[in-house]
N, CA, C and O atoms as CSV, one atom per row, in Angstrom:
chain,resi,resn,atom,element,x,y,z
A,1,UNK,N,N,55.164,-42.162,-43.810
A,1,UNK,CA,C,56.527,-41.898,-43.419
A,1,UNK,C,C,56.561,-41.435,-41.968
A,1,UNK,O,O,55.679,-40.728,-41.481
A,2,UNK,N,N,57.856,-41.967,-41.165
A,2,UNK,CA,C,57.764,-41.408,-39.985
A,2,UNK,C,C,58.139,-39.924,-40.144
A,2,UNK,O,O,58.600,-39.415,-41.165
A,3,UNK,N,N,57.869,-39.301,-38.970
A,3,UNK,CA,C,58.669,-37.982,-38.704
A,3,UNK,C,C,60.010,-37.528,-38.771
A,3,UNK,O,O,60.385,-36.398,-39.083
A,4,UNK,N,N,61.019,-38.956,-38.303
A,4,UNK,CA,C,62.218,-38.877,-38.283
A,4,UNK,C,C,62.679,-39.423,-39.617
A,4,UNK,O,O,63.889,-39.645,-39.661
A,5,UNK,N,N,62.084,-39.652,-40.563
A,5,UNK,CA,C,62.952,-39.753,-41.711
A,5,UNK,C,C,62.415,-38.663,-42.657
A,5,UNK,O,O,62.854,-38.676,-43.807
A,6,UNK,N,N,61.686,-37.896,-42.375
A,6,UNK,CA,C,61.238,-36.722,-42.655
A,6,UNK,C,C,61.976,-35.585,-42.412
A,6,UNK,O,O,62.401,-34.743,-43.203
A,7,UNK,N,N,62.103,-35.694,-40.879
A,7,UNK,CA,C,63.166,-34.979,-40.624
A,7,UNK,C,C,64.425,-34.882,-40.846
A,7,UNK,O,O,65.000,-33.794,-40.813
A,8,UNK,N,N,65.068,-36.089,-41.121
A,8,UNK,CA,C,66.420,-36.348,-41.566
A,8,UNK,C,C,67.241,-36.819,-40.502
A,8,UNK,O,O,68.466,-36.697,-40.496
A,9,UNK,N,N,66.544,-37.376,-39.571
A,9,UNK,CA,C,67.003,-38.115,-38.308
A,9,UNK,C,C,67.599,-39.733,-38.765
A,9,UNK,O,O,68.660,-40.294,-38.488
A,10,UNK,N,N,66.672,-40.080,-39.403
A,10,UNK,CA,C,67.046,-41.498,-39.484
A,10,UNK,C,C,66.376,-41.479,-41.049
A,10,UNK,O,O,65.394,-40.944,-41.565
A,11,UNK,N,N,67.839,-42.668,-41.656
A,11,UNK,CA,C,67.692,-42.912,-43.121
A,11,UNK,C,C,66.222,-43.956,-43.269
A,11,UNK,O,O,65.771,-44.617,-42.333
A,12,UNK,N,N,65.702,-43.911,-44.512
A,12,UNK,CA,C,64.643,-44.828,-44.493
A,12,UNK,C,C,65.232,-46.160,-45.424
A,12,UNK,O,O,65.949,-46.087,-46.423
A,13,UNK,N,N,64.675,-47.425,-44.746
A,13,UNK,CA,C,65.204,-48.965,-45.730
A,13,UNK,C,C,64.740,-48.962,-46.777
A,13,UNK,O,O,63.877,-48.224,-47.252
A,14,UNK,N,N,65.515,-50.141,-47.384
A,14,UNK,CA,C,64.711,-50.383,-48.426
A,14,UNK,C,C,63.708,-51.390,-48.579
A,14,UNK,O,O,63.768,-52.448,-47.952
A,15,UNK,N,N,62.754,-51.104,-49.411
A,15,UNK,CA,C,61.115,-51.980,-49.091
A,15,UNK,C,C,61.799,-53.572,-49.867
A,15,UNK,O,O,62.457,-53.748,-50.893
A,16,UNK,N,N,61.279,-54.510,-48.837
A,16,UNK,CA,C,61.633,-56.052,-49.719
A,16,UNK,C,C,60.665,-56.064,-50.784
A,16,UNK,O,O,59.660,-55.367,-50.926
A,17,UNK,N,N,61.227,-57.142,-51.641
A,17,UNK,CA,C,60.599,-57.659,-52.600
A,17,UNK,C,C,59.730,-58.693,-52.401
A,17,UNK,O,O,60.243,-59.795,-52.209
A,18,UNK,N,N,58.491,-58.604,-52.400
A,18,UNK,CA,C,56.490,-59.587,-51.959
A,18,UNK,C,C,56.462,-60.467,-53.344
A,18,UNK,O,O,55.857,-61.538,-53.308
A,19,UNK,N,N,57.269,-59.943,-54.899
A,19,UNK,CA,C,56.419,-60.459,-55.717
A,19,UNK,C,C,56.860,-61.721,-56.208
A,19,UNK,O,O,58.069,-61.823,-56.003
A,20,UNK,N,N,56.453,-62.579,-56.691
A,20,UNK,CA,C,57.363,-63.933,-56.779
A,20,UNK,C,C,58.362,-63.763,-57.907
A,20,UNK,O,O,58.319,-62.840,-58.720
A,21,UNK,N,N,59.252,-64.717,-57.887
A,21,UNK,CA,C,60.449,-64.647,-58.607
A,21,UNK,C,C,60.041,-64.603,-60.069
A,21,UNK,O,O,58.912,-65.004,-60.353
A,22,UNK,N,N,60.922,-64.114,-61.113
A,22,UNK,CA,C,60.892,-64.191,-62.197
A,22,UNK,C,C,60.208,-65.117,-63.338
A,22,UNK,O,O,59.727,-64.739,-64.406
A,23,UNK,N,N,60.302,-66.531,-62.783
A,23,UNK,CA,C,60.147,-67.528,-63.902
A,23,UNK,C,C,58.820,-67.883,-62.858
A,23,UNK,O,O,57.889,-68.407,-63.469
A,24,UNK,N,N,58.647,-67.736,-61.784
A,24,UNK,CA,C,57.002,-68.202,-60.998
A,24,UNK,C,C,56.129,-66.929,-62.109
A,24,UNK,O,O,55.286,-67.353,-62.900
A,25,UNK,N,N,56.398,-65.615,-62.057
A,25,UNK,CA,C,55.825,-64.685,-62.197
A,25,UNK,C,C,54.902,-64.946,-63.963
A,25,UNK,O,O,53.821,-64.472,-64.313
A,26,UNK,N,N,55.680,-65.694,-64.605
A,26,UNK,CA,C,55.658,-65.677,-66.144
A,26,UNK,C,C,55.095,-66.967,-66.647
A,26,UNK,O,O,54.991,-67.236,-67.844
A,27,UNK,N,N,54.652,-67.937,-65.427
A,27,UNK,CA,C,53.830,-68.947,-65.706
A,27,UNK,C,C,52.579,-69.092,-64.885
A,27,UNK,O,O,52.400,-69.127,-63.667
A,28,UNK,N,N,51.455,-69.194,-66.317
A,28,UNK,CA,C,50.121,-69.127,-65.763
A,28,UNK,C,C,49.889,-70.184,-64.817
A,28,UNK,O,O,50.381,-71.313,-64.818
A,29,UNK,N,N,48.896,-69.557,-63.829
A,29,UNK,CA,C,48.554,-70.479,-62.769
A,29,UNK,C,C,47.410,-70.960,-63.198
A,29,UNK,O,O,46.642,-70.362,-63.951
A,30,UNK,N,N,47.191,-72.471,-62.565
A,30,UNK,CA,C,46.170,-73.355,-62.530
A,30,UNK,C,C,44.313,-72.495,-62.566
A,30,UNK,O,O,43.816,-71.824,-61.662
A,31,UNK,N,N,43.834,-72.768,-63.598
A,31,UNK,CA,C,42.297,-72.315,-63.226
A,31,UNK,C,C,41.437,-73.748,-62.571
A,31,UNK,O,O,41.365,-74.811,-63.187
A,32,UNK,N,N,40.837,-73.507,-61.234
A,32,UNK,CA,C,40.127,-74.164,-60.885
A,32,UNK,C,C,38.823,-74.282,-61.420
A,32,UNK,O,O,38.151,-73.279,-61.658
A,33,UNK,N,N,38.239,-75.913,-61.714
A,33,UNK,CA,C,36.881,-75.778,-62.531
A,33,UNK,C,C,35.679,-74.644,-61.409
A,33,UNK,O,O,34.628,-74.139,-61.806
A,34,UNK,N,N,35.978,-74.579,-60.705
A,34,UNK,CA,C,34.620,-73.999,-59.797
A,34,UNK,C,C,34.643,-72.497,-60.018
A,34,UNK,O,O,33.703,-71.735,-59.790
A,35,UNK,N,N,36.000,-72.127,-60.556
A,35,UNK,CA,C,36.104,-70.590,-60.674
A,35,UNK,C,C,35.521,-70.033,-61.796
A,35,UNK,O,O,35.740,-68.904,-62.236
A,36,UNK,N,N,34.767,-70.869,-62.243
A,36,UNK,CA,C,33.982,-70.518,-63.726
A,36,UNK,C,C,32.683,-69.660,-63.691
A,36,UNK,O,O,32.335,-69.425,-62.534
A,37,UNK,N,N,31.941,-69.176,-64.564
A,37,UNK,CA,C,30.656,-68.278,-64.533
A,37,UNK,C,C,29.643,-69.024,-63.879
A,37,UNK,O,O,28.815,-68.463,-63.162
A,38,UNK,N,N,29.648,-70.388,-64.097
A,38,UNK,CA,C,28.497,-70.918,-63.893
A,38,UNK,C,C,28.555,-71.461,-62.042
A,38,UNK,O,O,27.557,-71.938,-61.502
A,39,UNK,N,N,29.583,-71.312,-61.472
A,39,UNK,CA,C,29.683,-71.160,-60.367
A,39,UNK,C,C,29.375,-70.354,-59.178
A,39,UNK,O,O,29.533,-70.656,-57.995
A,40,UNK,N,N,28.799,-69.028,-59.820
A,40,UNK,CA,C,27.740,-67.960,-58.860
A,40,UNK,C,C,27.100,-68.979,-58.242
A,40,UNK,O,O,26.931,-70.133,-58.635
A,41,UNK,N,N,26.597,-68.200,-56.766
A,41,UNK,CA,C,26.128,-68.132,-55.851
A,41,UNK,C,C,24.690,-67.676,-56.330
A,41,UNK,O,O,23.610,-68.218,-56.092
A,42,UNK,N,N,24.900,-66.791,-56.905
A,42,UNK,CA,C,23.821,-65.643,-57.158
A,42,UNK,C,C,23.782,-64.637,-58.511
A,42,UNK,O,O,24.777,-64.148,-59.047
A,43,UNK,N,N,22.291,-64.441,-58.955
A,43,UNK,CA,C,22.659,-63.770,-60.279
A,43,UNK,C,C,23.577,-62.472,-60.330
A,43,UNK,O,O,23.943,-61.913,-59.296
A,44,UNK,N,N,23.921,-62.036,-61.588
A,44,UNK,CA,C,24.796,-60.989,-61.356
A,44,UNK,C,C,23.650,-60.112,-62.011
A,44,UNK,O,O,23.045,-60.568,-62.982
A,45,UNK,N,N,23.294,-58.673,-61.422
A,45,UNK,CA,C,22.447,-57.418,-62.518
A,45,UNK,C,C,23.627,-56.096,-62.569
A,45,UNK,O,O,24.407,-55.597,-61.758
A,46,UNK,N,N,23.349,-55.919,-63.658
A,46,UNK,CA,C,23.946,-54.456,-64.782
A,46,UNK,C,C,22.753,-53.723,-64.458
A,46,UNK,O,O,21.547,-53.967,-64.421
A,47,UNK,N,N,23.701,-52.486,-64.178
A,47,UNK,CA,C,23.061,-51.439,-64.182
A,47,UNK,C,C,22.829,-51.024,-65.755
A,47,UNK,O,O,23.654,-51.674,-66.398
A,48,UNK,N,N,22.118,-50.286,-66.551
A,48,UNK,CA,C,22.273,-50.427,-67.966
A,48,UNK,C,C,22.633,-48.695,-68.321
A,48,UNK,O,O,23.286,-48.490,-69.345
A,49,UNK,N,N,22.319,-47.805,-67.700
A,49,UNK,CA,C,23.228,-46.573,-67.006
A,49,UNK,C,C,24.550,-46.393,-67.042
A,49,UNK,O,O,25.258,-46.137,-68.016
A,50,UNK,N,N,24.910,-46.576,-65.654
A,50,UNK,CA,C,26.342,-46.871,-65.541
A,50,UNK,C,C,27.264,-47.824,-65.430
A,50,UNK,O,O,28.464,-47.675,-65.196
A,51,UNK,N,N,26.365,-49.310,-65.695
A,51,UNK,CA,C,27.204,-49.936,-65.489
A,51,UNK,C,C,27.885,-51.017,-64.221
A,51,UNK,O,O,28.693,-51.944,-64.270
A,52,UNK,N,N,27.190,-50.438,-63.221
A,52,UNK,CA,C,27.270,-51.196,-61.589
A,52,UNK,C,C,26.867,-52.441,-61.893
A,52,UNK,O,O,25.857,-52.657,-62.563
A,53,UNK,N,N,27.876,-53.647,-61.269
A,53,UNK,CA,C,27.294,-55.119,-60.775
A,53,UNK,C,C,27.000,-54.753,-59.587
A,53,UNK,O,O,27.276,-53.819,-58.835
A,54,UNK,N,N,26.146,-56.036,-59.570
A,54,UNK,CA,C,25.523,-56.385,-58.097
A,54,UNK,C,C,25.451,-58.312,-57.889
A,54,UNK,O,O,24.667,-58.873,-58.654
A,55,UNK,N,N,25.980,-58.912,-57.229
A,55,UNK,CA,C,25.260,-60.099,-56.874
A,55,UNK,C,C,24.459,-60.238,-55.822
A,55,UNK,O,O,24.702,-60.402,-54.627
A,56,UNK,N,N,23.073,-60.114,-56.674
A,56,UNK,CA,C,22.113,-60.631,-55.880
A,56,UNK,C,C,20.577,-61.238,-56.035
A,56,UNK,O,O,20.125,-61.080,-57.169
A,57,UNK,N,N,19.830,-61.803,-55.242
A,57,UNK,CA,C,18.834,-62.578,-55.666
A,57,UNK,C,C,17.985,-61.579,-56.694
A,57,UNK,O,O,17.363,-62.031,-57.656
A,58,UNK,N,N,18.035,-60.294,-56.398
A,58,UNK,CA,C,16.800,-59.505,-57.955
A,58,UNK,C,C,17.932,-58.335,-57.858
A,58,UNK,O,O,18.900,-58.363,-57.098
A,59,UNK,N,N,17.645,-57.412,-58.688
A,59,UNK,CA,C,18.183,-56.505,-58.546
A,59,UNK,C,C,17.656,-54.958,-57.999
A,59,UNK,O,O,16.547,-54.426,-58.050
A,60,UNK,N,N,18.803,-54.550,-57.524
A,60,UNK,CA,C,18.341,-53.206,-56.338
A,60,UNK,C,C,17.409,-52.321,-56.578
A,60,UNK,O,O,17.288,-52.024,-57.766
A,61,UNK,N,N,16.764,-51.844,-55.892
A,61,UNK,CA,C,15.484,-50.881,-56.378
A,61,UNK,C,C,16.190,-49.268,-56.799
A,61,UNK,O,O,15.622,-48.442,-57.514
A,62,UNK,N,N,17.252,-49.130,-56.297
A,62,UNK,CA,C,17.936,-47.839,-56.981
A,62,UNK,C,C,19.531,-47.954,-56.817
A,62,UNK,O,O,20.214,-48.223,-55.829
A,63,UNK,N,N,19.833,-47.691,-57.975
A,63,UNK,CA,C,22.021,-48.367,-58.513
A,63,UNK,C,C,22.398,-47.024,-57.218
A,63,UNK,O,O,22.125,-45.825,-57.159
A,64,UNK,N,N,23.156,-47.990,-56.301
A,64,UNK,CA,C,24.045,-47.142,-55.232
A,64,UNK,C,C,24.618,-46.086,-56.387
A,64,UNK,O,O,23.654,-45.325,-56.465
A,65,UNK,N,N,25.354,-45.709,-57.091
A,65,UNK,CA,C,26.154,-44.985,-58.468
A,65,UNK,C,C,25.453,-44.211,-59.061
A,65,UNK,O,O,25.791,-43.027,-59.082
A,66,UNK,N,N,24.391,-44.589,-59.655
A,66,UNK,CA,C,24.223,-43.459,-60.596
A,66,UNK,C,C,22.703,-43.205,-60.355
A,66,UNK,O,O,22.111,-42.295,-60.935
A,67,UNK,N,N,22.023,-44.158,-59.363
A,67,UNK,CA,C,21.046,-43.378,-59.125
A,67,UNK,C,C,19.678,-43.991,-59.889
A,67,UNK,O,O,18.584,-43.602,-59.480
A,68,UNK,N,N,19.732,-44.774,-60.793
A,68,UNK,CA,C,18.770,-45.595,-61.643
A,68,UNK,C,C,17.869,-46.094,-61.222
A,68,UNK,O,O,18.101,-46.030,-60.015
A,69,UNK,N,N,17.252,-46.417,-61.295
A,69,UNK,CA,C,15.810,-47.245,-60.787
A,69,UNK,C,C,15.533,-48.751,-61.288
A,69,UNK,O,O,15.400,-48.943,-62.497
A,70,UNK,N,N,15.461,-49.623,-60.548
A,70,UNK,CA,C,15.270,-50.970,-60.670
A,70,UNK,C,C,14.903,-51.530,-62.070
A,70,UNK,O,O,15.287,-52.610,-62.518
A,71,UNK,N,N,14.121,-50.651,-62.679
A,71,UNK,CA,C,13.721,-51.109,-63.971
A,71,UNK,C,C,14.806,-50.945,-65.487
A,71,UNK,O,O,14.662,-51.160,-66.690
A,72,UNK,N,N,16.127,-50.346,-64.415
A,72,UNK,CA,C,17.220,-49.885,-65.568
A,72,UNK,C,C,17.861,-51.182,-65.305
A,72,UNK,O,O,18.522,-51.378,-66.325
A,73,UNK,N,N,18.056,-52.275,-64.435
A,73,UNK,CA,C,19.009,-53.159,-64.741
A,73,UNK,C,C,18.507,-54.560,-65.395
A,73,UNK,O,O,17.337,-54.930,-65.489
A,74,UNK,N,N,19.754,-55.297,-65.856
A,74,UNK,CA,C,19.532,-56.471,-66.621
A,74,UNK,C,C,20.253,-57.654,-66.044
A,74,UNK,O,O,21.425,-57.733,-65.677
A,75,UNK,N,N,19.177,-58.673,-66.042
A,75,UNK,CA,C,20.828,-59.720,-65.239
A,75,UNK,C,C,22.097,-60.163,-66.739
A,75,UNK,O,O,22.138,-60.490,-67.925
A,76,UNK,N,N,22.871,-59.876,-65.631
A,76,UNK,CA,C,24.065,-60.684,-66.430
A,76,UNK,C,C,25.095,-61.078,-66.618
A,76,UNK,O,O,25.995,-60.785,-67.404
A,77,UNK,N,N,24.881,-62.264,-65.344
A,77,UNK,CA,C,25.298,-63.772,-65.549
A,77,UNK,C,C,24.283,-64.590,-65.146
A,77,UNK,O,O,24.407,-65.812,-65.224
């Protein structure tokens, strides 16, 4: 918020509407075939802890999160 509508200098607008219309909003959009699992780049590893993904070629030697050690994760995708 600025200062001056804080202050009571100047009224604040009203925010437009970003989201699409009603009947766009309520029909599913197209899934592209490439957006599928088997479309990684790269494996996915679980932390088996907490839970952290990662995509990447092995998995991390210690989960940024909770602190685990390489031998706690599993790939999976």
């Amino acid at each position: 918020m600025s200062q001056a509508v804080v202050g009571g200098l100047k009224s604040a607008g009203p925010i437009p509407e970003r989201r699409p219309p009603p009947g766009e909003r309520a029909r599913p959009r197209p899934v592209s075939a490439s957006a599928g699992l088997g479309a990684l780049p790269l494996p996915v590893w679980r932390c088996k802890v907490c839970g952290y993904l990662c995509a990447r070629d092995g998995p991390p030697e210690v989960c940024p999160i909770c602190k685990a050690k390489k031998d706690r994760f599993e790939r999976f995708i």
